[in-house]
PLY file of the C-alpha trace (Angstrom):
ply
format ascii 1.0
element vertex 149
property float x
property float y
property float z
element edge 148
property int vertex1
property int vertex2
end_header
-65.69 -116.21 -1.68
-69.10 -117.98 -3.09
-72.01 -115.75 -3.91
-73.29 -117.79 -0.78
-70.61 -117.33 1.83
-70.77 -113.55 0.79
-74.73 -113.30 1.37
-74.04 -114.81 4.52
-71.33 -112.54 5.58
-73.93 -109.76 4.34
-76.24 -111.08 6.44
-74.22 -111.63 9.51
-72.58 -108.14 9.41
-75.98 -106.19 8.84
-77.49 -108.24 12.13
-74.80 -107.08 14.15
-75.04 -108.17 17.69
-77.90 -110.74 16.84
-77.76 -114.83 17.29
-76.90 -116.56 14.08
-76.44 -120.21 12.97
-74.51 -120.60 9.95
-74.91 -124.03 8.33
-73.94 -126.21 5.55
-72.06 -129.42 5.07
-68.64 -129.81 5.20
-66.46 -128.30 3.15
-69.25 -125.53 2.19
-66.83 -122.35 3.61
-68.14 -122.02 6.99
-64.53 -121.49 8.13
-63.83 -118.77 5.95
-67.03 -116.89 7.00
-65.70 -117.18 10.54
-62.38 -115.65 9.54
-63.75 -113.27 7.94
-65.77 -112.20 10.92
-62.94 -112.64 13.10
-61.14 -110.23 10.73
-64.12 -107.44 11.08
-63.67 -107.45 14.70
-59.75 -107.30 14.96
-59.93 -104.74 12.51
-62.46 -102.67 15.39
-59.93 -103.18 18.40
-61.72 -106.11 19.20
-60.65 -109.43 19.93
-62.03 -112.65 19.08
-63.29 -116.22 20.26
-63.28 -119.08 18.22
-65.43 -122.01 19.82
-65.08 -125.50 18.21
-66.08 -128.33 19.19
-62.98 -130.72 20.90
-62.90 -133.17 18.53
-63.18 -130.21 15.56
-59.42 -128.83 16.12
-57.49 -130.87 14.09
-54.29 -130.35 12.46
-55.95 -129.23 9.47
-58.03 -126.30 11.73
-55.29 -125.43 14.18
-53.11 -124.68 10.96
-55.66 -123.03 8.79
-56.01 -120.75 11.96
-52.43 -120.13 12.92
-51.48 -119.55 8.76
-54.77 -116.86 8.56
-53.83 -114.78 12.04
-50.28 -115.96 13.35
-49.19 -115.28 16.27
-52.42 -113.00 17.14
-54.29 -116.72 17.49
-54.03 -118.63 21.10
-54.93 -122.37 20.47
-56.17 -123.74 23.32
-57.07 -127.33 23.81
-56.22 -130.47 25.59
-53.89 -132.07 22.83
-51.45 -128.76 23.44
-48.49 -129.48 25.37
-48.16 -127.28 28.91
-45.13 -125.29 27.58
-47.50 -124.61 24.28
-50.80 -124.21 26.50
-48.83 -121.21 28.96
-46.67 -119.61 26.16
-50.71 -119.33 24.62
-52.05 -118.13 27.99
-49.14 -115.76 28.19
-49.95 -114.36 24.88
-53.12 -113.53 25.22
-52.68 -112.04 28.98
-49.71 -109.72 27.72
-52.12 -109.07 24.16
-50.14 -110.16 21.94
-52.72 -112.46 21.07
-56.11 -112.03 20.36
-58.08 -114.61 18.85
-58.29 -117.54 21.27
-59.08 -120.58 19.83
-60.71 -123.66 21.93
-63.52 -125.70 22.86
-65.92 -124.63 25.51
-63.30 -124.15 28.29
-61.66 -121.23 26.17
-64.19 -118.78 27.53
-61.75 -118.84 30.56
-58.80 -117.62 28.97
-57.74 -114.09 30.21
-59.70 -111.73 28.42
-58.16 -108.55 29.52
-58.21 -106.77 26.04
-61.13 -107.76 24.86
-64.45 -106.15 24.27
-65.60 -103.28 22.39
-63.02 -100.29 21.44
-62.60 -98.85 24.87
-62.41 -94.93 23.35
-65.97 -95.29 21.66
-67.63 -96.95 25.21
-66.29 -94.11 27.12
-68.05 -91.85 24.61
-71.17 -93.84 25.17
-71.01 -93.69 28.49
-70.70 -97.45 28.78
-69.49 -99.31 31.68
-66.24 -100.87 31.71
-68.09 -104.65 31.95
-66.11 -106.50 29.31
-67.91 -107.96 26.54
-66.67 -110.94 24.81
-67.79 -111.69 21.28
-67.50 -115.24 20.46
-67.92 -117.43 17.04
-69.44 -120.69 18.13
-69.20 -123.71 14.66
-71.75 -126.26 15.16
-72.09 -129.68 14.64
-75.93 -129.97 15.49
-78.72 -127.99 15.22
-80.13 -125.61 17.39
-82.66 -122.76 17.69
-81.41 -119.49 17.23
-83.25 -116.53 16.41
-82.11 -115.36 13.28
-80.12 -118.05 10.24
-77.68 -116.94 7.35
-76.18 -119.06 4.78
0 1
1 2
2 3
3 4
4 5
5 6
6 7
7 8
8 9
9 10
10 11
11 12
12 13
13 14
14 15
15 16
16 17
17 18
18 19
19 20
20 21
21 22
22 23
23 24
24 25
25 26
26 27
27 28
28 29
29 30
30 31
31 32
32 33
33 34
34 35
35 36
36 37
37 38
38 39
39 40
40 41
41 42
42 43
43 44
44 45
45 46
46 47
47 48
48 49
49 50
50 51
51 52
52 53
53 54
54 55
55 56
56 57
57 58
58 59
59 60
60 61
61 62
62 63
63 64
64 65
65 66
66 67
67 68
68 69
69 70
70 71
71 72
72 73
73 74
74 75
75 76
76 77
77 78
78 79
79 80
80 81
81 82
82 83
83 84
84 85
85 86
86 87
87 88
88 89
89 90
90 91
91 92
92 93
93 94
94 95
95 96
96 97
97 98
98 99
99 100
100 101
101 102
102 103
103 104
104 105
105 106
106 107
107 108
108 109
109 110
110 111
111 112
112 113
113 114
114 115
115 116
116 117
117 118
118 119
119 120
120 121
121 122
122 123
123 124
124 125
125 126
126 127
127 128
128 129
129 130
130 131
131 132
132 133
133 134
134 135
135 136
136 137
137 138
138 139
139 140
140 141
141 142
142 143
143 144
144 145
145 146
146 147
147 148
């Protein structure tokens, strides 16, 4: 990783829970951040939820994705076959997945393990509302309340 890409990670990781926008041009190692992040929260029990914008999930991304988390990613888009779009579905309803991978319409995907590590929200206390935590690449700006990278 660039001394940039690991300031932003820094960044990202301390702000935990907060709004971030990570930007740079193409080709800068946004991607890797969001692995990396992806990583954190798999490694916590946690799954994950990669937004991208339709047009973003080429061949290039789809296989970057599936050679980084294998068969734990769910690729969902409208360029996947049916047979590849329920085997997908199936996988992440029966957790074997648990990084979903989509544009906007992947919030939709069954969610069932997802959230924070059920064990430490019953110590809290917490209610069993699932929380989804999702990674959201950008191709424009916006306004967000905190920026790293």
């Amino acid at each position: 990783m660039t001394e940039e890409q690991r300031a932003a990670l820094g960044t990202i990781r301390k702000g935990r829970g907060g709004v971030f926008l990570l930007h740079g041009i193409t080709g800068s190692g946004k991607t890797e951040v969001y692995f990396r992040l992806i990583e954190d929260a798999l490694s916590e029990g946690r799954g994950a939820l990669l937004l991208v914008p339709e047009i973003a999930l080429t061949a290039q991304l789809v296989s970057l994705i599936e050679r980084r988390f294998g068969q734990r990613a769910a690729v969902l888009h409208s360029a996947v076959g049916e047979a590849a779009r329920k085997d997908a579905l199936r996988r992440l309803r029966q957790g074997v997945a648990d990084v979903a991978v989509g544009p906007r319409s992947a919030v939709f995907a069954p969610l069932d393990r997802w959230g924070g590590d059920r064990r430490r929200a019953a110590r809290r206390g917490a209610t069993s509302r699932r929380r989804r935590h999702a990674i959201t690449p950008r191709t424009s700006p916006c306004s967000v309340p905190r920026a790293a990278g």
